[in-house]
N, C-alpha and C positions, 0 to 999 in steps of 0.2 A: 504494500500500500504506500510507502514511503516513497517508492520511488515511481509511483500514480502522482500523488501529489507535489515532487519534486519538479518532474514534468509539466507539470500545469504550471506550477510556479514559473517555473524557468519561462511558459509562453508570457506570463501577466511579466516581465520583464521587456520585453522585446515588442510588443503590441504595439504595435502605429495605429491601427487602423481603428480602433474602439471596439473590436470585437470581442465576443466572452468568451472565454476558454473553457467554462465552468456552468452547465444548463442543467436543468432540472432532471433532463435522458439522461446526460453525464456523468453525474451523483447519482442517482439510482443503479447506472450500470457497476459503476464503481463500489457503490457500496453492495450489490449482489456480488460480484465479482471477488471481492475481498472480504465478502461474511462476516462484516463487520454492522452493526448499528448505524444508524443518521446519527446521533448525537456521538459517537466515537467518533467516526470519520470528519464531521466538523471541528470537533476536539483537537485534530491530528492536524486539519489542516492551518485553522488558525494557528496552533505550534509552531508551524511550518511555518508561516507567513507571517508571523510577530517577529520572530527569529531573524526573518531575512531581512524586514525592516530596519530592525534595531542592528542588525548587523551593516548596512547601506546596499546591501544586493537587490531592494525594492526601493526607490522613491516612494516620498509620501502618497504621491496622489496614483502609481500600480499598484499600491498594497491596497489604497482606498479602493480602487477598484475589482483587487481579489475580493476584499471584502466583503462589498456589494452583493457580488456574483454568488460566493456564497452564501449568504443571505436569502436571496433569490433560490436559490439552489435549493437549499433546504424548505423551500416551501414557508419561508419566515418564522422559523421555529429553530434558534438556537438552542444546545446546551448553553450554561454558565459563562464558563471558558470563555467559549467562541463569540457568546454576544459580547462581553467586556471586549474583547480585541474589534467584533466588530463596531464599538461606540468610542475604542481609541483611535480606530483606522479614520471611520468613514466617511470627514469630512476633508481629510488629507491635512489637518493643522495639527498632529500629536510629533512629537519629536523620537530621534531614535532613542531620548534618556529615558523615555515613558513606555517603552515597549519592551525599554530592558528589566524598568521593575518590575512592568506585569510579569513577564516572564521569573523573574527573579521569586513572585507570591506563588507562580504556579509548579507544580512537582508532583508526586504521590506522596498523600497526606497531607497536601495544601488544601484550604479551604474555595478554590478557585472555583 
């Protein structure tokens, strides 16, 4: 699944054109595909995509727009996790020092 998600990532990097990488058949296939949950697989991928922010491998306004897409994706029903990174992403104003604390609250046995 990680490297599902990496992939995606890597497109919401490179997008000129305003297309989504990330649709509603996409998550579904993805998540049958990898027998995983909706609310895991969003888990996993905001991970993913906080990470890359906070690290500079996403501009603010392609992580806003992974965001989004996930958002959309999941049928607008986050996990926890996933909505906090989508309400730091998604207007593309959060810095890479606020992506690194989220990240920093979330782990196994975080309250995230």
């Amino acid at each position: 699944m990680e490297d599902a998600i990496a992939r995606l990532l890597d497109r919401y990097a490179t997008v000129a054109d305003g297309s989504s990488a990330l649709l509603r058949s996409d998550f579904l296939t993805l998540i049958q595909q990898h027998a995983v949950s909706e609310p895991h697989f969003c888990d996993a991928f905001a991970q993913e995509l906080v990470s890359r922010f906070a690290s500079g491998d996403l501009d603010a306004d392609r992580a806003a727009f992974a965001a989004d897409d996930l958002h959309a994706a999941a049928d607008f029903t986050l996990p926890s996790f996933a909505r906090r990174v989508f309400a730091l992403l998604e207007y593309g104003e959060s810095s890479p020092t606020e992506a690194r604390q989220l990240l920093e609250g979330y782990g196994p046995g975080s309250a995230a």
